[in-house]
Phi, psi and omega in degrees: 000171177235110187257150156213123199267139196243144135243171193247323188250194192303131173277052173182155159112307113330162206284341190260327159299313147326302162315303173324306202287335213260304156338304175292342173271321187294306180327297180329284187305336171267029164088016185247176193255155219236120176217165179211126158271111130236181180247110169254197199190162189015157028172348194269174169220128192294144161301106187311325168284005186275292182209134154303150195314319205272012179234043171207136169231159167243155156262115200256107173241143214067083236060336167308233163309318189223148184282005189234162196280146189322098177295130189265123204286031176205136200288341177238129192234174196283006158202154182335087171207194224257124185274144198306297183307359184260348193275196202231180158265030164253001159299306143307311165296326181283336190282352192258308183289337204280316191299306182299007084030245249278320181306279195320316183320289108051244166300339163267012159262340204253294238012096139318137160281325253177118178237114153218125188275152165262136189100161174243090213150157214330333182274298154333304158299316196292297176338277176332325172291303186292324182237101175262136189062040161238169160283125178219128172282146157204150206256146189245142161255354191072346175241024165282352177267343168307316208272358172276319163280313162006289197247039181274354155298325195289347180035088198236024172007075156247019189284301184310318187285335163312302198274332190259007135325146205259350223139119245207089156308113183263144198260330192209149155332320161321286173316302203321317180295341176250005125306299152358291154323276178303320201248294175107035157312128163326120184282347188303332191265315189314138187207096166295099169256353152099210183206167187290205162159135183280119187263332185267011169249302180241121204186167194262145169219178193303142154285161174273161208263355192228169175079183190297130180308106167298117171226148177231135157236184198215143201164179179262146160275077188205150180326307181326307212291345191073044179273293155320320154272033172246297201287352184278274154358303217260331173291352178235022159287146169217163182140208151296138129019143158191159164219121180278137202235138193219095176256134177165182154231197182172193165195161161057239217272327187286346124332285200304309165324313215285291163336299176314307162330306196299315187322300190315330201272338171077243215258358175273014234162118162252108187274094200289339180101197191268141182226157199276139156345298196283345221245312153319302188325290182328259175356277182331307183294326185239042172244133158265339201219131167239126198225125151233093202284018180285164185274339181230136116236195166248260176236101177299102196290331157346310174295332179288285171353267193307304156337293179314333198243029164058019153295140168273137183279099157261144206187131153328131188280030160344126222283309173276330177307326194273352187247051173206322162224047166325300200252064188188064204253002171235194180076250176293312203244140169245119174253157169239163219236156192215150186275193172285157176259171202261315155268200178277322188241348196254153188265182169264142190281008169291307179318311189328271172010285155273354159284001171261350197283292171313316195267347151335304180287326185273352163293334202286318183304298174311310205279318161295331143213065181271338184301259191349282169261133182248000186241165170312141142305040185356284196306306176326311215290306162344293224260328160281333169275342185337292146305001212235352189310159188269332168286019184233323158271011147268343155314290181291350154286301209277027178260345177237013139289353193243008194271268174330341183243010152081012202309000000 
């Protein structure tokens, strides 16, 4: 088939940008041609080994195409860019045209069989609009359902061009249902396929057997993420030794907090910064404990990552996170239970108090007993991850890329 694969932000630093990139290799690799729209900005470039130059168009924002900064599907994205809910409409409008450009553009270049876009949001729409009578997927992340509860001012009327997507990738049962909700999708189009991981990337190797309890989280540096109540916690741990590896980016005050926090712990916090796929692997692989403390996802392919690289999982008990290790609630993985939220990501500040509390204790737990066993569960590790290898879901896409295209 000749798929053209859409993103609205930049194809990389983030999950769905990863994914794309990760898609696009199985794609390759089962024989089909390859083309990508996204929208980037100042200085990046896409990898050559990935798609050659002449099978990508881009939207250039901040100085390009548009004077503003890339709108990011997360209100703090890992580099400078526009939050959806701030823009105004004539922002939006140019920001709708640009794409449809790049799109029409596209399409007499490629003629694509097959469109498949990421979000359920704004790009998605103009897409829907631009290839009509063509088949088109688009993958949901969860945090086009944020930006939907978000932005219910902007009347950015994308509920028709939704429903009239031909098949709608879901991360979780969960998810499916709150699509549902929102757009009022066929559920007959809903397709839970989950999300990947390169298993020839991330694996297990021996831990060290001495020293301080390695922990890591890898992430955007920002309150959603639960960051500040991770590193605030971690100052009322008492128990073994640890040292925390804070791989991520972030921007502006909720970065600068985030930093701030780690200083205080001084030498128990490595603040490593944004790290290349592979360096993670590495980092991950000589980790005992991975802590994801947030308040929102969708379904966090991190978590996959890391399991796979025989980390033990402490994690918020999140609607897709609790249905991805419903039967693994001892052993590998710890969920911590979160009260109701005041918004989709932030709790009530009454609340804070025990919830710093709580997570004191499920790090004091974790952290005891990864000190305690220090190696992995190997057949667990196995068993949870089994399903989530990206050959195996991209397999279950290119069974409903050929469902649609009648293939």
């Amino acid at each position: 088939m000749r798929i053209l694969h859409i993103l609205s932000q930049m194809p990389d630093f983030t999950g769905s940008g990863k994914t794309v990139q990760a898609i696009l290799r199985k794609s390759c690799a089962r024989g089909h041609e390859n083309f990508l729209v996204a929208g980037i900005q100042d200085t990046f470039q896409l990898d050559p080994d990935l798609l050659p130059p002449d099978h990508t168009e881009f939207v250039r924002f901040n100085h390009g195409d548009l004077d503003f900064r890339l709108p990011g599907m997360s209100d703090v994205m890992p580099y400078p860019s526009t939050v959806f809910s701030s823009m105004t409409k004539d922002q939006i409008g140019r920001y709708e045209t640009a794409f449809r450009q790049v799109l029409q553009k596209a399409r007499k270049l490629f003629r694509p069989d097959l469109i498949h876009t990421h979000h359920l949001w704004i790009v998605s729409k103009t897409a829907r609009q631009v290839f009509q009578g063509l088949p088109m997927v688009t993958s949901c992340h969860g945090t086009c359902l944020r930006q939907h509860v978000l932005c219910k001012g902007l009347d950015l009327d994308i509920g028709n061009a939704m429903s009239d997507i031909d098949a709608v990738l879901c991360l979780s049962r969960h998810q499916k249902q709150q699509i549902m909700d929102i757009h009022k999708i066929d559920p007959e189009k809903l397709h839970v396929v989950g999300a990947g991981f390169e298993r020839e990337l991330f694996y297990c190797e021996s831990k060290p057997e001495k020293g301080p309890v390695q922990i890591v989280y890898a992430g955007k540096l920002s309150r959603a993420k639960g960051v500040p109540w991770l590193l605030g916690a971690l100052k009322k741990v008492t128990g073994p030794d640890f040292c925390l590896h804070l791989a991520g980016a972030g921007t502006g005050r909720e970065k600068q907090d985030c930093l701030a926090l780690a200083a205080a712990l001084g030498g128990r916090v490595k603040v490593h910064g944004p790290l290349p796929h592979e360096t993670l692997a590495r980092l991950m692989r000589k980790s005992h404990l991975f802590v994801l403390p947030s308040f929102f996802e969708g379904l966090p392919l991190v978590l996959m990552e890391a399991l796979s690289s025989g980390c033990r999982i402490l994690t918020t008990a999140l609607p897709g996170t609790r249905e991805l290790f419903e039967q693994a609630r001892s052993g590998m993985v710890d969920l911590l239970e979160l009260p109701s939220l005041e918004t989709i990501d932030t709790p009530f500040e009454k609340d804070m108090p025990a919830l710093e509390q709580a997570l004191v204790h499920a790090l004091e737990t974790s952290i005891r007993k990864a000190h305690t066993n220090r190696q992995p569960d190997i057949a667990q590790v196995y068993a949870l991850t089994y399903n989530f290898t990206w050959k195996r879901i991209f397999s279950k896409m290119e069974k409903i890329y050929k469902k649609v295209t009648m293939l």
